[in-house]
N, C-alpha and C positions, 0 to 999 in steps of 0.2 A: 504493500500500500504506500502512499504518497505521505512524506513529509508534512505534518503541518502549513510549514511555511509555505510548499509547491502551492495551496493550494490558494493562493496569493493572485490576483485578477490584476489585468493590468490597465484596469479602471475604464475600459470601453465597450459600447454594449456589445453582446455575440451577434447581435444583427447588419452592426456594422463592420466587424472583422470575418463575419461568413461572406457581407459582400464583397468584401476582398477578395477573398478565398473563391468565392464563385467568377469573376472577373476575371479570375487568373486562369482558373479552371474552362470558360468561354474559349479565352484566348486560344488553347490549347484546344478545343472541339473544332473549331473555327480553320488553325490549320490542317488538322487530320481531314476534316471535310472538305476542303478549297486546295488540298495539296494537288502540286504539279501531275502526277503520276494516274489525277481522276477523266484530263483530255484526253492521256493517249490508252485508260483504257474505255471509255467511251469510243475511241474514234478505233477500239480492236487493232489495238497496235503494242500489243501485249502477249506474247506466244507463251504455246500452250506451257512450254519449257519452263518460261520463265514462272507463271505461274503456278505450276507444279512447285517453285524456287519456295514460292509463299507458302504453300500446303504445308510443307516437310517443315517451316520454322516454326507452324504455329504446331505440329508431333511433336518437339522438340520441347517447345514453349510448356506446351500441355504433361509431358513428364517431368518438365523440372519445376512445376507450377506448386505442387504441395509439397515436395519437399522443402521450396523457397521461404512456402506460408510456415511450416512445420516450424524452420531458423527463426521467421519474424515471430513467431508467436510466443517463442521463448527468449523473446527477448522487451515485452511488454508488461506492465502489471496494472495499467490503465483497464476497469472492468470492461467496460463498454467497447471498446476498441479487441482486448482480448475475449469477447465475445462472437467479436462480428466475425477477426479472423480464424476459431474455431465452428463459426457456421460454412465460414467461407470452406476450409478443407473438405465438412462434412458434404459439400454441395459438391465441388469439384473430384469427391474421389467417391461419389455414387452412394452415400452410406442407405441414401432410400429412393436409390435411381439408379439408371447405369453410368458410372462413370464417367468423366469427361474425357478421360486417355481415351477408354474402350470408343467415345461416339467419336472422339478425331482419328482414331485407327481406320474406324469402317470408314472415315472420309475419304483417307488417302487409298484406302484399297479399292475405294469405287471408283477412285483414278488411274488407278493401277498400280499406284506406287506401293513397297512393301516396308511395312516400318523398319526403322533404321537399326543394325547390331553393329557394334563394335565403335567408334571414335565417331562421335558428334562432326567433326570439322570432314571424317567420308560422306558425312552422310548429305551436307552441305558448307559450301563455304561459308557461308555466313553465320555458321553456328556458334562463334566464338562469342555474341551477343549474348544469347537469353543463358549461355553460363556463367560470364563474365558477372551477369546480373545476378543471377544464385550468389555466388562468390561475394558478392559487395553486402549483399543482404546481412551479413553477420558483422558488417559496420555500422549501421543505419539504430539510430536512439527510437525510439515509439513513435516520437512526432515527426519524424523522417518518415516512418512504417506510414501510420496514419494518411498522409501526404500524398504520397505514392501509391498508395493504394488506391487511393478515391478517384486518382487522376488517373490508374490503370484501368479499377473499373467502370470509368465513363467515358474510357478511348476507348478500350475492346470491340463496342458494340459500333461505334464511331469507322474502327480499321473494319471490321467483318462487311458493314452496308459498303466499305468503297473497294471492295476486294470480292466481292462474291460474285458482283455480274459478270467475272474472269470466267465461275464455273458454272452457272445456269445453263449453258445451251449445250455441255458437255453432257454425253450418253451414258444415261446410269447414275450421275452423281449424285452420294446422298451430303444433304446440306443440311442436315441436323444438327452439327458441330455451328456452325455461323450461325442457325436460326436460334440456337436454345442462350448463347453469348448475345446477340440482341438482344432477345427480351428479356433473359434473366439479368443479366450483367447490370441494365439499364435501370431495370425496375427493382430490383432486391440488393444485388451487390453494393451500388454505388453509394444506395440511401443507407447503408448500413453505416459505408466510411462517412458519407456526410455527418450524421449523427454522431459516431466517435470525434470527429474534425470538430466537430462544434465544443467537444466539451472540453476538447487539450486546449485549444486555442484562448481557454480564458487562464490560464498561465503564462506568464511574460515569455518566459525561455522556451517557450513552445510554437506559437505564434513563428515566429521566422523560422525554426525548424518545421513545421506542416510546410510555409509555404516553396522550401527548399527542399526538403519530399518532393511535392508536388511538380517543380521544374528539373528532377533527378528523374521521375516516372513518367515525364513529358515525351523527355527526351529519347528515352528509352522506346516509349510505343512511338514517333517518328524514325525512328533510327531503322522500324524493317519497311516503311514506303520509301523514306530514302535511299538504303539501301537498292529496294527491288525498285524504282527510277531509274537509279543511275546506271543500272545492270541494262534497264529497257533504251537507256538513251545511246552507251555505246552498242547495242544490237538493233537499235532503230532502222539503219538503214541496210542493213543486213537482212534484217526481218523483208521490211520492203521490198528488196528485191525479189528475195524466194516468194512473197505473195503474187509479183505480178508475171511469174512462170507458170 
């Protein structure tokens, strides 16, 4: 439990420091929604390859997900907050559903791809992200956690709607994995960290760590449309050509 003294306000209301927090949080929906990489796959200049590239990171994403929560959770003693992120594991590792591995497995195998064995970086190159991010998670204070978390889960559903119409017209594909991170993510996840977010932030020393979480887990769910961009910009006109053979 908290210190007496933590429990110390830093004399402004929670209405005006969630609108901080929410402004900051906008900011960050705003670019995941208006990022460069939503023209060229509107205008199908995004090969099948590449998007397979996205499939495999969020297998990757989806195995390292509760072990990452497991680190954070034991590293919290805020109730509410270490609540939400033991709803959060119970949700994500299926304890009264199927699983979240299991539903991004059958994703990738309705693509054809087979889940990855052996070294993360075979299985793609860009895997050195969502472990690097494990890895950091066992530096991160509660209001860091907190932060990060709120801004993960209200980009998830944000990257899923700008990345899915890659695999709709694909034969077979099941899109269970994207649909159930929309609506769950959006509508339970987020509101959970919002309500932990609201309570640390009435602590001085908490406040600029939430909102430094929150540009730490920004950066992180940008980093795979960047990422699969800049992949699509140098095979732009490569792609192009093989289309118009």
């Amino acid at each position: 439990m908290y210190a007496v003294e933590e429990f110390k306000t830093i004399g402004v209301p929670a209405e005006v420091l969630m609108k901080e927090v929410e402004d900051l949080v906008d900011f960050y929906v705003s670019k995941i929604a208006n990022h460069p990489i939503k023209e060229l796959i509107q205008k199908k200049l995004i090969s099948n390859e590449l998007a397979d590239e996205f499939a495999k990171l969020q297998y990757i994403d989806s195995v390292l997900w509760v072990p990452m929560l497991s680190i954070m959770k034991d590293r919290v003693t805020n109730p509410k907050l270490l609540e939400s992120i033991k709803e959060n594991i119970l949700c994500e590792s299926g304890y009264n559903h199927t699983s979240h591995i299991t539903i991004c497995k059958n994703f990738l195998e309705s693509l054809g791809i087979a889940p990855f064995f052996g070294q993360y970086s075979h299985y793609s190159e860009l895997a050195t992200q969502p472990v690097e991010l494990m890895n950091s998670a066992t530096s991160l204070n509660q209001a860091n956690i907190a932060g990060w978390l709120l801004i993960a889960e209200t980009l998830v559903p944000e990257l899923f709607k700008l990345f899915r119409p890659l695999f709709v017209h694909r034969k077979n594909v099941d899109l269970e994995y994207f649909d159930e991170h929309i609506e769950v993510d959006a509508d339970e996840h987020a509101q959970w960290m919002y309500d932990s977010v609201k309570e640390l932030i009435q602590v001085k020393e908490n406040y600029r760590d939430v909102l430094d979480g929150i540009d730490l887990g920004a950066r992180v769910a940008l980093n795979v449309p960047d990422a699969i961009y800049s992949k699509a910009i140098r095979n732009r006109d490569l792609y192009l050509s093989r289309r118009m053979q």
